[in-house]
N, C-alpha and C positions, 0 to 999 in steps of 0.2 A: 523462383521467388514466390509464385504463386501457391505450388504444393508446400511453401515452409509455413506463409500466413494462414494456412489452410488446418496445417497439425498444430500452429500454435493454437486458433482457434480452439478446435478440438480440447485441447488440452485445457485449456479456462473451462471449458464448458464441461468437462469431467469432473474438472476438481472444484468447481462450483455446487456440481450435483451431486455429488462423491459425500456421501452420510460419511466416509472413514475419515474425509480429509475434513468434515465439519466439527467431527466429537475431538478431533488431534486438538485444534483450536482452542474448544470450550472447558478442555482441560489438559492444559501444560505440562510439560514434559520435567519431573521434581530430581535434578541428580543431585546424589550426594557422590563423596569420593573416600578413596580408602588405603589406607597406607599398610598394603598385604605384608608388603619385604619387611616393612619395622615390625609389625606384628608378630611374623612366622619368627625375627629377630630376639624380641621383646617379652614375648608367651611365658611365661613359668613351664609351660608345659614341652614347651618344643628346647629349650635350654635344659630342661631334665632329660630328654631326648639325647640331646646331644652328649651331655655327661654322662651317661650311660654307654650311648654309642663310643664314647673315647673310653671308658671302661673296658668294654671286654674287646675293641680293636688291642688296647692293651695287653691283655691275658693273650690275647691271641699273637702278638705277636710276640710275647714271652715264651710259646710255645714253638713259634717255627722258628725263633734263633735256637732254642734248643736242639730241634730235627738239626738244622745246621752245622749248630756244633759239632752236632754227634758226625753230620756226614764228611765234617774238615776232618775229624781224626779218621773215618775209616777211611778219607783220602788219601793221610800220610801213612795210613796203616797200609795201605795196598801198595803207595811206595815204595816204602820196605820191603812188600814184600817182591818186588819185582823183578832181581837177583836171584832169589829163590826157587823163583816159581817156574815151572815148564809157558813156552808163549801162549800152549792152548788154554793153561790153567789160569793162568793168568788173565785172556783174556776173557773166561770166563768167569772170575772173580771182577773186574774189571764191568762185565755187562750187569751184574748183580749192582756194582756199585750206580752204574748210570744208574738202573731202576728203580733205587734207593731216590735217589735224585730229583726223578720225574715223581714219584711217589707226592713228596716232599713239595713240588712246583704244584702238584694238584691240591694238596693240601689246602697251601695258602690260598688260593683260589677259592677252594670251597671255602674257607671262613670270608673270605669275602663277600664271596656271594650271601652269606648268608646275615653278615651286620649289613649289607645292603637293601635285604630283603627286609629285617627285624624292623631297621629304619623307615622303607615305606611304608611298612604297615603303620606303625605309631605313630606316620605321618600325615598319612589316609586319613586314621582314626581323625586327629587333631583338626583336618582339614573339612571333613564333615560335621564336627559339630562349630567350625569355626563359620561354615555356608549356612548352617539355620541358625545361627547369633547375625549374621549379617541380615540375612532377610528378614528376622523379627524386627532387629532394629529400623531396618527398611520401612517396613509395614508401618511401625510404628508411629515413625517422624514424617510418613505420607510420602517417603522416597517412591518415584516409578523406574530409577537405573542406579546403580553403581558401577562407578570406573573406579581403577588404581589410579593412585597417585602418580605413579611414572610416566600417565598416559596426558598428566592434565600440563598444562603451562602457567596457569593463572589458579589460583585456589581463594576460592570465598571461606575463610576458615568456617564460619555454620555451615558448613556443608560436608565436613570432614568427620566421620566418624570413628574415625580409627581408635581415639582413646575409648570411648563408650565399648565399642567392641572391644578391644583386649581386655578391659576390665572385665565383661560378662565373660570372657575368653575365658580369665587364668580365675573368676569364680565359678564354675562349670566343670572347671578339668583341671587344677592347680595341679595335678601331679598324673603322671603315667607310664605303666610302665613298661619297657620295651624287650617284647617274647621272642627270644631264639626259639626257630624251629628243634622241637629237640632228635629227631631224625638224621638232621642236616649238622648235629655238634660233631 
């Protein structure tokens, strides 16, 4: 009991003398908050985003029903021909066919990978000029923190900057447009 009154002590007498714990005091902690998810939501720019990305997911995947297509027929093609054919030839016809296959599996992959990649980048982009509109704003209105909204329970609406930001948002960047690696087409 004695060592606890002891570090309590202590402890007043720190933070009494403590210059960090006197300036916290003399000027209050200013949060605003921020509604990221409706933003990233909301953005002209991150919904141009997205219509783009369903764009060429589109083409792309016009492309691998085609491979498809193609590898259903040369599956009943090989059918047929299986009657035919000696079992060595066949089933060397046969491995040709798999690798068509695996071809075709890697394919789709790559175009993935790569509207996945197009996406973060555009996203990146979007996201850093969205972190210097939030901090101007910040500076601004004499904010010293911003939380997300997801994070708060109770919201002082003057404290919410979300519309001010998205408006400098989608005036700053109203359009963008999102680069396929062209290596990786």
């Amino acid at each position: 009991m004695k060592s606890f009154l002891s570090a309590l002590i202590a402890i007043l007498i720190l933070h009494i003398n403590c210059p960090i714990a006197k300036s916290q005091t003399n000027n209050p902690v200013r949060i605003a908050v921020l509604d990221l998810n409706g933003i990233l939501r909301n953005a002209s720019s991150t919904k141009e985003i997205r219509a783009q990305i369903m764009k060429f997911r589109t083409t792309f995947e016009q492309e691998i029903q085609k491979e498809q297509k193609v590898l259903r027929d040369a599956n009943q093609e090989l059918a047929r021909k299986r009657s035919l054919l000696s079992p060595e030839a066949f089933a060397e016809e046969r491995q040709k066919f798999e690798q068509k296959v695996v071809d075709v599996q890697r394919l789709g992959q790559k175009k993935r990978k790569i509207l996945e990649a197009a996406q973060n980048n555009a996203m990146l982009n979007v996201e850093n000029i969205l972190n210097d509109i939030v901090q101007d704003v910040a500076v601004k209105k004499g904010f010293s923190l911003v939380i997300r909204r997801a994070q708060t329970v109770v919201l002082d609406k003057s404290i919410d900057i979300t519309k001010e930001v998205l408006t400098q948002l989608d005036q700053r960047l109203p359009t963008i447009k999102v680069e396929l690696e062209k290596s990786q087409q």
